[in-house]
C-alpha positions as CSV (number, residue, x, y, z in Angstrom):
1,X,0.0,0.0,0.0
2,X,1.6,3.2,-1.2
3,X,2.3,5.4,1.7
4,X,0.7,9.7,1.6
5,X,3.3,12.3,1.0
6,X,2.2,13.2,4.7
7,X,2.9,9.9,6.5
8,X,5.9,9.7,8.3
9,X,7.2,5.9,9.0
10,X,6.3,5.0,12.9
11,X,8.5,6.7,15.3
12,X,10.4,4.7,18.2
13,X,8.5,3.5,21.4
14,X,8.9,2.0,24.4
15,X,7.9,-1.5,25.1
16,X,8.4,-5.1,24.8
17,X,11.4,-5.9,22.8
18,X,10.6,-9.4,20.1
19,X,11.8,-10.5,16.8
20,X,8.6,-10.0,14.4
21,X,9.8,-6.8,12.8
22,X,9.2,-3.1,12.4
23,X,5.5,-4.1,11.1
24,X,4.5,-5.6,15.4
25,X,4.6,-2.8,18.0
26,X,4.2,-4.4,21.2
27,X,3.8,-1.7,24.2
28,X,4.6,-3.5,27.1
29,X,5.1,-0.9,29.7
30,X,4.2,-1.6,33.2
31,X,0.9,0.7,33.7
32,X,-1.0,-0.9,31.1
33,X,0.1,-4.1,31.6
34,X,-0.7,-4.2,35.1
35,X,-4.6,-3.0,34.4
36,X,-4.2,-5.6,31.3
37,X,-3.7,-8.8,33.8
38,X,-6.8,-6.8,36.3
39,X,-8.9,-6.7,32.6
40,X,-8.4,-11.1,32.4
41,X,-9.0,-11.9,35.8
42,X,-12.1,-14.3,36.5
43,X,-13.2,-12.1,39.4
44,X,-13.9,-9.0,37.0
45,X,-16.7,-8.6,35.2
46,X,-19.0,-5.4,34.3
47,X,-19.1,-2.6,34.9
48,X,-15.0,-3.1,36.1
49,X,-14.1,-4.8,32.8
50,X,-15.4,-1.9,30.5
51,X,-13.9,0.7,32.6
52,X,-10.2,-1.2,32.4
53,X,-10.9,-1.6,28.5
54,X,-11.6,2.0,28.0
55,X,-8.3,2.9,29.9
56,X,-6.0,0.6,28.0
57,X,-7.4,1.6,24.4
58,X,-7.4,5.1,25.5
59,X,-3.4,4.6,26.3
60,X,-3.5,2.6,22.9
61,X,-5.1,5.5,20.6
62,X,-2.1,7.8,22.4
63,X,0.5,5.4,20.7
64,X,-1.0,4.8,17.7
65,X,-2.2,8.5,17.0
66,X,1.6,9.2,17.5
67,X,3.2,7.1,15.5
68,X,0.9,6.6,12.2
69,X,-0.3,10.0,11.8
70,X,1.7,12.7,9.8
71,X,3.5,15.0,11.9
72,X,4.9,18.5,11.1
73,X,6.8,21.7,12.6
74,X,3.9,23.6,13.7
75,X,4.3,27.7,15.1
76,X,0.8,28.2,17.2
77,X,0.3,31.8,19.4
78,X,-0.2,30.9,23.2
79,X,-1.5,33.1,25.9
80,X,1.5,34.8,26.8
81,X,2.4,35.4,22.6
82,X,0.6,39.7,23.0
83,X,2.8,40.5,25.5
84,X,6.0,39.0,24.0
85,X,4.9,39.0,20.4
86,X,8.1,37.3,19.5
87,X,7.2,33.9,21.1
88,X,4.6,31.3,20.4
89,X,5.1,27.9,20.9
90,X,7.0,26.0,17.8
91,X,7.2,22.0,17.6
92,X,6.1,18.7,16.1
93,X,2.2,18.2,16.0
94,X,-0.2,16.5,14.1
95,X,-1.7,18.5,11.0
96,X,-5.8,18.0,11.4
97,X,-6.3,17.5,7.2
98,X,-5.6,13.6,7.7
99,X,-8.5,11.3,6.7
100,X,-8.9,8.3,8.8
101,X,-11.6,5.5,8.6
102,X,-12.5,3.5,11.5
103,X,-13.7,0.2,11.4
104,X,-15.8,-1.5,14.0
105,X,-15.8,-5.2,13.9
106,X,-18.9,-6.2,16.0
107,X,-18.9,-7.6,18.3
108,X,-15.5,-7.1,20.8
109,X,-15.0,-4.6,18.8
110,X,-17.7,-1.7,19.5
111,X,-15.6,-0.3,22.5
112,X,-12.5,0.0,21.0
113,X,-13.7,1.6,17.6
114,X,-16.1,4.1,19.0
115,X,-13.5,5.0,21.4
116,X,-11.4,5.8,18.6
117,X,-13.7,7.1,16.6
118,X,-14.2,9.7,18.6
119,X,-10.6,10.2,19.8
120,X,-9.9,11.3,16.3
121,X,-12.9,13.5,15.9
122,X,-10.9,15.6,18.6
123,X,-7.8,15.7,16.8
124,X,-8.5,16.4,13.3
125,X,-10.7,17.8,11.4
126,X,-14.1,15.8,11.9
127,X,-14.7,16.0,8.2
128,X,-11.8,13.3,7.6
129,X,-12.7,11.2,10.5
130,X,-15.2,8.3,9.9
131,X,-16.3,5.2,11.2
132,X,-17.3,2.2,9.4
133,X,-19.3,-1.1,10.9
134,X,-18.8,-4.9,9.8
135,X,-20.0,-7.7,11.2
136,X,-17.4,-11.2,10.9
137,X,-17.9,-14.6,12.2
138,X,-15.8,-17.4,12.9
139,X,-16.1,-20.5,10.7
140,X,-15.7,-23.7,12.1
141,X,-15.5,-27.0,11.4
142,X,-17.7,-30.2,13.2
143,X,-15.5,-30.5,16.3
144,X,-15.3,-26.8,16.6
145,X,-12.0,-25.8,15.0
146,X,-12.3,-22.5,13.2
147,X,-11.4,-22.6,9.7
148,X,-11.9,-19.4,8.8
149,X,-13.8,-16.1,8.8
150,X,-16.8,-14.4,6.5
151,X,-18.0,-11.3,6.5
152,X,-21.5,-11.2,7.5
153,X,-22.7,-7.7,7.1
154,X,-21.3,-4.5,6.3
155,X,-22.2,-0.6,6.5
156,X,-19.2,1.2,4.6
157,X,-19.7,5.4,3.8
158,X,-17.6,5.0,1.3
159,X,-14.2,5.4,0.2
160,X,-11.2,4.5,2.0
161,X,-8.4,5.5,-1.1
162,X,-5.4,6.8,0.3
163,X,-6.8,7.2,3.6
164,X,-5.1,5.8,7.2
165,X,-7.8,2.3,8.3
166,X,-7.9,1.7,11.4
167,X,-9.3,-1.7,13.1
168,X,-8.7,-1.6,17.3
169,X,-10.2,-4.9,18.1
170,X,-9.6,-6.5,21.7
171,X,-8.3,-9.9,20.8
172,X,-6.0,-10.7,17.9
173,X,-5.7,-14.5,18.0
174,X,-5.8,-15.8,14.3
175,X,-5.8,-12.9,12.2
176,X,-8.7,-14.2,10.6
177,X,-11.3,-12.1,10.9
178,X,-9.5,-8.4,10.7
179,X,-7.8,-9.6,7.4
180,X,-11.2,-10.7,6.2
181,X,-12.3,-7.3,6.9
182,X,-9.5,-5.8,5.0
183,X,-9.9,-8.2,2.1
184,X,-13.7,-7.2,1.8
185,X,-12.4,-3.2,1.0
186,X,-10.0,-4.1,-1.3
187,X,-12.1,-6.9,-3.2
188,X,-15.3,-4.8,-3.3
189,X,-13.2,-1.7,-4.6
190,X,-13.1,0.7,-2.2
191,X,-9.9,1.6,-2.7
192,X,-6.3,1.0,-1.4
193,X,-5.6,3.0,2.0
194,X,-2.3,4.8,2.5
195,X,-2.0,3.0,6.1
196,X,-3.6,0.2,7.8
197,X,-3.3,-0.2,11.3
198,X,-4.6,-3.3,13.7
199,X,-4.6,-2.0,17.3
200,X,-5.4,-5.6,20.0
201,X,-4.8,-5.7,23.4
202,X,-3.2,-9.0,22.9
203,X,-1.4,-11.0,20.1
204,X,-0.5,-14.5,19.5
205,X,2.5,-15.8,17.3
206,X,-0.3,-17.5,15.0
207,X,-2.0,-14.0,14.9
208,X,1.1,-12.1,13.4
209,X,2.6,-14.8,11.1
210,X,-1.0,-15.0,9.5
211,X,-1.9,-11.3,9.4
212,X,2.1,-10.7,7.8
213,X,1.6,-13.4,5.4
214,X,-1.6,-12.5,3.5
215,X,-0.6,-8.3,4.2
216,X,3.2,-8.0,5.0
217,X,2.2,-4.0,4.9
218,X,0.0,-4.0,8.2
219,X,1.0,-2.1,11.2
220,X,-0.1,-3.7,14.2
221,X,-0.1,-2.4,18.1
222,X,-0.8,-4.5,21.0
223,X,0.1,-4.4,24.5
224,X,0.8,-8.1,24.8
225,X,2.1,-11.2,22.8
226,X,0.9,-14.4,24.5
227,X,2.5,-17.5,23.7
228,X,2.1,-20.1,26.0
229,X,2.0,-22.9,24.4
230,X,5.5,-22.5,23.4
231,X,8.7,-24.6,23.7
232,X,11.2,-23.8,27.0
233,X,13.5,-22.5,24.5
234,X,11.2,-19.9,22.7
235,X,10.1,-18.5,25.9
236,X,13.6,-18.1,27.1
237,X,14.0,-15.6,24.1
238,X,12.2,-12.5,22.7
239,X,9.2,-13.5,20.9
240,X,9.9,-14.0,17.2
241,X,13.2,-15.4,17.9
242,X,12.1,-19.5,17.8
243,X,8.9,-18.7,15.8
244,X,8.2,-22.0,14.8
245,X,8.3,-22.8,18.3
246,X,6.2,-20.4,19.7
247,X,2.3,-21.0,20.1
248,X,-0.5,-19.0,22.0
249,X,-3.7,-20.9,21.0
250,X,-5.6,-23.7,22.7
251,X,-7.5,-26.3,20.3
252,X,-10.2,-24.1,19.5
253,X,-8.2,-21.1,19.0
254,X,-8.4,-19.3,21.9
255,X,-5.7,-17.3,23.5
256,X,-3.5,-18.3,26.6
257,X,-3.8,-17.7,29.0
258,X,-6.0,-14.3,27.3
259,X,-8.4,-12.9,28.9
260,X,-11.3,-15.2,28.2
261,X,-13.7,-14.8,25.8
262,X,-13.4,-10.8,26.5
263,X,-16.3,-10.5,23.9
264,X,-18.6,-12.2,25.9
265,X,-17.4,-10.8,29.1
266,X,-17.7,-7.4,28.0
267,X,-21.4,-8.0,26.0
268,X,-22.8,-9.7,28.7
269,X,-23.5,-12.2,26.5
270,X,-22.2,-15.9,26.2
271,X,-23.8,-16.6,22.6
């Protein structure tokens, strides 16, 4: 996906050190972490659970806002700029003439995506902001094994050429359904976005070999990468290191240990 004269390549963060590549940002500081391991705990549910998911993706739209959005030397007048009419303050900020969509991917995904939705209504211009819905199921097989992922429904306003797509989803455990989503824009010809970004709370090896393998070009953020299904050697090392070693999924592809089914946890709703 060809990159907008105004996109900058990601900056450095802080985090979790692995061996995936530039394309996996894993921000593993302590503070979200912490509220991460409170968010998968069997003793919290609602209201508690949405309250800790609103924190951690708030924290999350601060990373990703900074590092995938164009950035340029700014002069803005402050308060103190009519006495002194030499000085206003001059740095880095974010222009507001960026256009970003936002997808939701119902159902885990309504929090996140209308959290960021309207995170970016406050930093650019509201006219380039907008926010997409799509609903994708699992597809499994007889004994429960997905297989794969299809688009159910869809409610798209329109173009997403040359735009930055974003998809904050909770739990990134195949790849599946989030490249499904992506594959239904470029298929049904809405485009080709400058940027596409996947924003989880946690990752699993499976998750980023598949996601890199059918769209090498995907910037993803999460806070964790769980793998514990591993071998003693891969977890001795950065993730990414032993990758053929390293596993995070049971036998119905759920993450471990996860947070446990946080779709259903956070809907209420065990369907």
């Amino acid at each position: 996906m060809p990159d907008s004269t105004w996109l900058a390549p990601v900056r450095p963060t802080s985090g979790t050190p692995h061996a995936w590549g530039e394309n996996l940002v894993l921000h593993g500081e302590p503070w979200p972490l912490t509220l991460l391991a409170r968010l998968g705990h069997p003793d919290t549910h609602q209201p508690e659970v949405g309250r800790l998911a609103t924190r951690l993706f708030e924290y999350l739209f601060s990373k990703v806002a900074s590092a995938e959005l164009g950035t340029e030397v700014q002069r803005v007048p402050t308060r103190m700029t009519a006495k002194h009419a030499a000085e206003a303050y001059e740095g880095v900020m974010i222009p507001t003439d960026q256009r970003v969509v936002v997808v939701d991917v119902a159902r885990a995904g309504i929090l996140s995506s209308q959290l960021f939705y309207d995170r970016f209504n406050e930093l650019l211009e509201p006219s380039g902001v907008r926010q997409d819905h799509m609903f994708v199921s699992r597809v499994t097989d007889a004994a429960g094994t997905v297989t794969g992922s299809a688009v159910a429904g869809a409610k798209i306003g329109g173009t997403v050429d040359g735009a930055v797509l974003v998809i904050p989803d909770p739990m990134g455990a195949t790849g599946g359904s989030l490249c499904e989503v992506l594959d239904h824009y470029l298929r049904a010809g809405y485009g080709r976005p400058a940027r596409v970004v996947f924003v989880h709370l946690i990752v699993t090896p499976e998750y980023v070999k598949n996601v890199h393998a059918r769209h090498p070009d995907v910037r993803v953020h999460a806070i964790r990468l769980d793998r514990a299904f591993s071998s003693a050697a891969a977890l001795a090392l950065p993730s990414g290191t032993r990758r053929d070693e390293e596993s995070g999924l049971d036998d119905h592809q759920y993450i471990v240990p996860g947070a446990g089914g946080l779709g259903e946890v956070l809907n209420n709703s065990w369907v």
